[in-house]
C-alpha positions as CSV (number, residue, x, y, z in Angstrom):
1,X,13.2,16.1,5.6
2,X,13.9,18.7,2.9
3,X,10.3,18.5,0.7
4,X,7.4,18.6,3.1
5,X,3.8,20.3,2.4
6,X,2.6,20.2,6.0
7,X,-0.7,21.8,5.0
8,X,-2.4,18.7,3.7
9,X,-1.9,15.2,3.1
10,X,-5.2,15.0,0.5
11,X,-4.1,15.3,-3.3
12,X,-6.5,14.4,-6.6
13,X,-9.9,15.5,-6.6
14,X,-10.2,15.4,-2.5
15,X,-7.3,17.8,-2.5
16,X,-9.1,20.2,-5.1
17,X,-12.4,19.5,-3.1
18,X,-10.9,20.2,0.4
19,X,-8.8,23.9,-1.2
20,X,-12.4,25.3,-1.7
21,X,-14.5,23.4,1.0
22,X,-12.3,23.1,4.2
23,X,-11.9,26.4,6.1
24,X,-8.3,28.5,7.1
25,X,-9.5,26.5,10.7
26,X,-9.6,22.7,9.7
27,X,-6.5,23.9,7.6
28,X,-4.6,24.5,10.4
29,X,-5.7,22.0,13.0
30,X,-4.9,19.6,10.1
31,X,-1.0,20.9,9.4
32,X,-0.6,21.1,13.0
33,X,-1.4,16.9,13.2
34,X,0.6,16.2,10.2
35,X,3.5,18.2,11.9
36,X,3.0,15.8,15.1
37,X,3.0,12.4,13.0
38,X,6.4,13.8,11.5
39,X,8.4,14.1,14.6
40,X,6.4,10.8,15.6
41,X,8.3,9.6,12.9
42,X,11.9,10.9,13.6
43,X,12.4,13.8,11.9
44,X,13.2,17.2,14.0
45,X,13.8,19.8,11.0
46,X,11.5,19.8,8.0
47,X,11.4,22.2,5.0
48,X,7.7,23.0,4.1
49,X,8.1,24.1,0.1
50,X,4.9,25.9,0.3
51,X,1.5,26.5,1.7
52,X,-1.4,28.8,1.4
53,X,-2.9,31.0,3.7
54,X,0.2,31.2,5.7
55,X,-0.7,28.2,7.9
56,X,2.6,26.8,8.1
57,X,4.4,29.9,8.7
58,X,2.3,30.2,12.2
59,X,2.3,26.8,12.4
60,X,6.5,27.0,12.7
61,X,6.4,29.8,15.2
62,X,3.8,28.3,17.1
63,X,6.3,25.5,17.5
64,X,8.9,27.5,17.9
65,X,7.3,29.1,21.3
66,X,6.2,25.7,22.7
67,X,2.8,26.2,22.2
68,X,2.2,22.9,20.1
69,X,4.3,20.0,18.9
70,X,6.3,18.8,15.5
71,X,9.6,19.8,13.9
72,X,11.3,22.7,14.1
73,X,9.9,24.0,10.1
74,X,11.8,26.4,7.7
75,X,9.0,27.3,5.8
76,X,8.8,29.3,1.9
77,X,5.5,30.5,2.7
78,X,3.6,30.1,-0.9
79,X,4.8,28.8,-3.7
80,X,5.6,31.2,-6.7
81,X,4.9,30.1,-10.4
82,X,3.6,32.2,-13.3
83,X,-0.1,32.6,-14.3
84,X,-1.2,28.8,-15.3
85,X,1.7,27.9,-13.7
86,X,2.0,24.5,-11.7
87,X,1.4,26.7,-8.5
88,X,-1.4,29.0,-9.8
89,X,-4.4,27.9,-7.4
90,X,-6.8,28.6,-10.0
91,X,-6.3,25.8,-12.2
92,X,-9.5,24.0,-12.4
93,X,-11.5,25.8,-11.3
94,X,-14.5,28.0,-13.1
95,X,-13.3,31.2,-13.9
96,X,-15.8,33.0,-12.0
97,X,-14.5,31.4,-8.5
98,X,-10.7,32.7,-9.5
99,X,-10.4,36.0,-7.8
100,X,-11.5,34.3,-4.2
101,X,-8.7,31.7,-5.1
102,X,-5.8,34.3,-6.4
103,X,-7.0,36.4,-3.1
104,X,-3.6,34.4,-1.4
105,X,-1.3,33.1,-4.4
106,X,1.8,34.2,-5.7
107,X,1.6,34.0,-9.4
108,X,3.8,36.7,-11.5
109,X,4.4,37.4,-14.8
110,X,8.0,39.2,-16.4
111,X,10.8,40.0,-14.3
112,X,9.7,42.8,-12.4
113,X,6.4,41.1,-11.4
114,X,8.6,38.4,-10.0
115,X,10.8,40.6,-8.1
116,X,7.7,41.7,-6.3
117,X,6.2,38.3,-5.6
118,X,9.7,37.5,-3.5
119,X,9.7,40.3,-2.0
120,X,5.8,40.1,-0.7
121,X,7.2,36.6,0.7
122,X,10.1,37.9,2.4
123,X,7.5,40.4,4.5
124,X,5.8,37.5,5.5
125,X,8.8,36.2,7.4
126,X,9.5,33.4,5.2
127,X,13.1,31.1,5.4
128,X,13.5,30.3,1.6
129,X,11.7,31.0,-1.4
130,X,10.0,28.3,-3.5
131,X,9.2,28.3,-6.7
132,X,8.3,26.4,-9.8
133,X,9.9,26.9,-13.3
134,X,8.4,23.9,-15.0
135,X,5.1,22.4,-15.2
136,X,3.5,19.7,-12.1
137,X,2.3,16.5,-12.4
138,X,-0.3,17.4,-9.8
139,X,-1.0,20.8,-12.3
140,X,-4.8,20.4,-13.2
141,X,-4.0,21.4,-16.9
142,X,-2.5,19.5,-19.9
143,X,0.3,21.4,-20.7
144,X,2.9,18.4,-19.9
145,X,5.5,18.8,-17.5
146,X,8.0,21.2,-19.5
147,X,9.4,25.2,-18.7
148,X,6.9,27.5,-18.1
149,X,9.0,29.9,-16.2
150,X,11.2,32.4,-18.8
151,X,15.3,32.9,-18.0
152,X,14.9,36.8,-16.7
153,X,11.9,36.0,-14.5
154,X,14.0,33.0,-12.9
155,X,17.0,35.2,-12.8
156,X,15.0,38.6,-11.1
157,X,13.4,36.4,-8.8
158,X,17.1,34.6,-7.8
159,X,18.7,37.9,-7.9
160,X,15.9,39.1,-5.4
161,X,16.4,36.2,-2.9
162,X,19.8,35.9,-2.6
163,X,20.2,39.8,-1.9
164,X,17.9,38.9,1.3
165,X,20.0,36.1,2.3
166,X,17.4,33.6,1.6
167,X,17.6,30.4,-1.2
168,X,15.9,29.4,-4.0
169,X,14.1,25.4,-4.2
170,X,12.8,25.1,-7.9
171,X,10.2,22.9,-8.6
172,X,11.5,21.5,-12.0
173,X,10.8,18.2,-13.8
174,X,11.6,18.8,-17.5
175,X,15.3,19.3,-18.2
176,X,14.9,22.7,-19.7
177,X,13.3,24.4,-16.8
178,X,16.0,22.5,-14.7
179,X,18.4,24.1,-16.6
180,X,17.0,27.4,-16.8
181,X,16.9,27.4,-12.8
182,X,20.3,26.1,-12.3
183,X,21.8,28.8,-14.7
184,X,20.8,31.5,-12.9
185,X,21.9,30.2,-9.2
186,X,19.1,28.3,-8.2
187,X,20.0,26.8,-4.5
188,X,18.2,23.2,-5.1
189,X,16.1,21.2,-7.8
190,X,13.1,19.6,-6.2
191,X,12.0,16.7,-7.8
192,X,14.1,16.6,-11.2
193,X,12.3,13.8,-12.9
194,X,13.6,14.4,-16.3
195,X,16.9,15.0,-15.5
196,X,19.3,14.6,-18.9
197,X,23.2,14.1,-19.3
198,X,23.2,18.2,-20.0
199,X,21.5,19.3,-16.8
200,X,22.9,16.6,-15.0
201,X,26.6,18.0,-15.5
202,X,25.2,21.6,-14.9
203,X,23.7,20.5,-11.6
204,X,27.1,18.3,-10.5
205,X,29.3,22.0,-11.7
206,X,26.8,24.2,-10.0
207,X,26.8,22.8,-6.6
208,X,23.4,23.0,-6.3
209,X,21.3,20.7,-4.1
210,X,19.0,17.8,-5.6
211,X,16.1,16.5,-3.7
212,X,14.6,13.8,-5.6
213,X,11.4,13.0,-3.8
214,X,11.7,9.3,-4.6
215,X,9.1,8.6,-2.6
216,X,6.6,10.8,-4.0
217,X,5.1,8.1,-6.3
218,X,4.5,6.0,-4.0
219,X,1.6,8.1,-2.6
220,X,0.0,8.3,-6.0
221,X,0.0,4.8,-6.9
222,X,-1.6,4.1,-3.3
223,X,-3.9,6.4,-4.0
224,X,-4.8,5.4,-7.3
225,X,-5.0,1.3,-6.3
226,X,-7.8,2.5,-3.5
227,X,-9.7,4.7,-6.1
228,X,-9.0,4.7,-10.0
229,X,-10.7,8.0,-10.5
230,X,-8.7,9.5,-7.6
231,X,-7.1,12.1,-10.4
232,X,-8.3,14.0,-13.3
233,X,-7.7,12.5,-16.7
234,X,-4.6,15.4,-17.5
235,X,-3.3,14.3,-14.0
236,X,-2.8,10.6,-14.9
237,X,-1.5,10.9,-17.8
238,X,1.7,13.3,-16.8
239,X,1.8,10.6,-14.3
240,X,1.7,7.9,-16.8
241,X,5.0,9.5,-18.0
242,X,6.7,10.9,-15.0
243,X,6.4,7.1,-13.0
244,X,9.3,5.3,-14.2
245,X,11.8,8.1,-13.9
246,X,12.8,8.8,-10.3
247,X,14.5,5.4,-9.4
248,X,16.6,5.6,-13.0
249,X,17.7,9.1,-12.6
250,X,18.6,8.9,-9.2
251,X,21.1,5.3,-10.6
252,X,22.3,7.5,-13.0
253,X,23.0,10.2,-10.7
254,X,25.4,7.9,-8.9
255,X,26.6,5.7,-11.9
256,X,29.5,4.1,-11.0
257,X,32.6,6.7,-11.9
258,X,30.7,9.5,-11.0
259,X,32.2,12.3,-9.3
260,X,29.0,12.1,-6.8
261,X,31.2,12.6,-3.5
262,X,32.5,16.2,-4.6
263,X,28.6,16.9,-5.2
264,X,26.0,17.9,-2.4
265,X,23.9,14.6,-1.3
266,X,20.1,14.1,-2.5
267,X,18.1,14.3,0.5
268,X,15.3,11.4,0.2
269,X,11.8,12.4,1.7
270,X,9.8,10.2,3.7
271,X,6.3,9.3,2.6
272,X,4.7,8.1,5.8
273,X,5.9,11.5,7.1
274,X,5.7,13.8,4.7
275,X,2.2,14.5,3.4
276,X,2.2,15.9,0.2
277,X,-1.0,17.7,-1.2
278,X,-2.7,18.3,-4.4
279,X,0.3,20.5,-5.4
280,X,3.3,19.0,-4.3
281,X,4.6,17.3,-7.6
């Protein structure tokens, strides 16, 4: 499964309850039974595209040595995004609490900044490198689901990853910040929800990989049936918007006369094993 967050399977307001109530502890003891149910499940190799506090990173090698049981996990470590970014843990959150919550994220700002976030992640032994040049569904701020990451940061931190041997997933759901990415090398598009004709035929001439997470929405929609307040009002209405796209742009991605077989294959996640937290989309 290439799109896992192993960390958590909470999301909404429990998510944003359980990032500032659960310790490192329950964190880990929780990825570590979420990693179990996957391999339960059938699948021996996941990519986790992001965590906090490095849970999953021990959590891989831990498997790794035998000492407990799930997938073998390449892991990004955390997530990189720009300050108010979709992966800046502070959205939400008074501003008085946001030093203890920046004390582990990866935020950066201009190219240079960014260079130095990848490299931070490649010290911590990471596989890949994710990041996010667009906005999140899951974001706790209403600033819609368009780029928020600028060309030269996306391109330094690229440049950066590649020269370490590792790739790039890019958290993008607007078409400009899916364009942005794939112009400067990206190595997949995670999620893609607003894929257009444009970036659709940079994508195909790129050769870059697309991992849809079709699935995704189905998690939100259960949640939401079982408790109508389960998100904050910004939350549901990006969701609103974003629900009706991943089954038409994955059609059109395979529209008959498409050259779809000289183009790498969408990898579809799993819900049932692939918990997805309060940051994933």
């Amino acid at each position: 499964d290439c799109h896992v967050h192993l960390d958590s399977d909470r999301a909404g307001m429990e998510g944003q309850l359980a990032s500032v109530t659960d310790s490192v502890a329950i964190t880990a003891y929780e990825a570590a039974w979420n990693a179990r149910k996957t391999l339960n499940a059938g699948f021996t190799t996941v990519r986790n595209v992001g965590n906090s506090d490095g849970v999953t990173l021990a959590l891989r090698d831990t498997i790794a040595k035998g000492w407990a049981t799930g997938p073998r996990i390449l892991d990004a470590g955390s997530g990189i995004s720009t300050t108010s970014g979709h992966m800046d843990p502070t959205l939400g959150f008074r501003e008085e609490l946001h030093p203890a919550l920046e004390a582990h994220a990866t935020t950066c700002d201009g190219a240079d900044d960014c260079r130095r976030a990848v490299r931070k992640q490649i010290s911590r032994g990471v596989d890949l490198i994710k990041i996010a040049t667009t906005g999140g569904v899951n974001s706790r701020i209403g600033l819609g689901l368009g780029a928020q990451m600028l060309d030269d940061e996306v391109k330094s931190i690229v440049e950066t990853a590649h020269s370490y041997g590792k790739k790039v997933a890019v958290h993008a759901h607007g078409a400009d910040g899916i364009a942005i990415a794939l112009r400067a090398g990206a190595d997949s598009i995670e999620h893609g929800t607003l894929l257009d004709d444009a970036a659709l035929k940079l994508l195909l001439s790129t050769g870059a990989y697309y991992v849809p997470t079709l699935s995704t929405i189905n998690g939100y929609m259960e949640r939401i049936a079982a408790n109508p307040d389960a998100y904050a009002p910004e939350v549901r209405k990006k969701l609103t918007g974003a629900s009706g796209s991943p089954a038409k742009r994955c059609a059109k991605r395979f529209r008959p006369g498409s050259r779809s077989h000289s183009a790498p294959m969408p990898v579809f996640p799993n819900m049932a094993a692939m918990p997805m937290n309060s940051n994933s989309w």
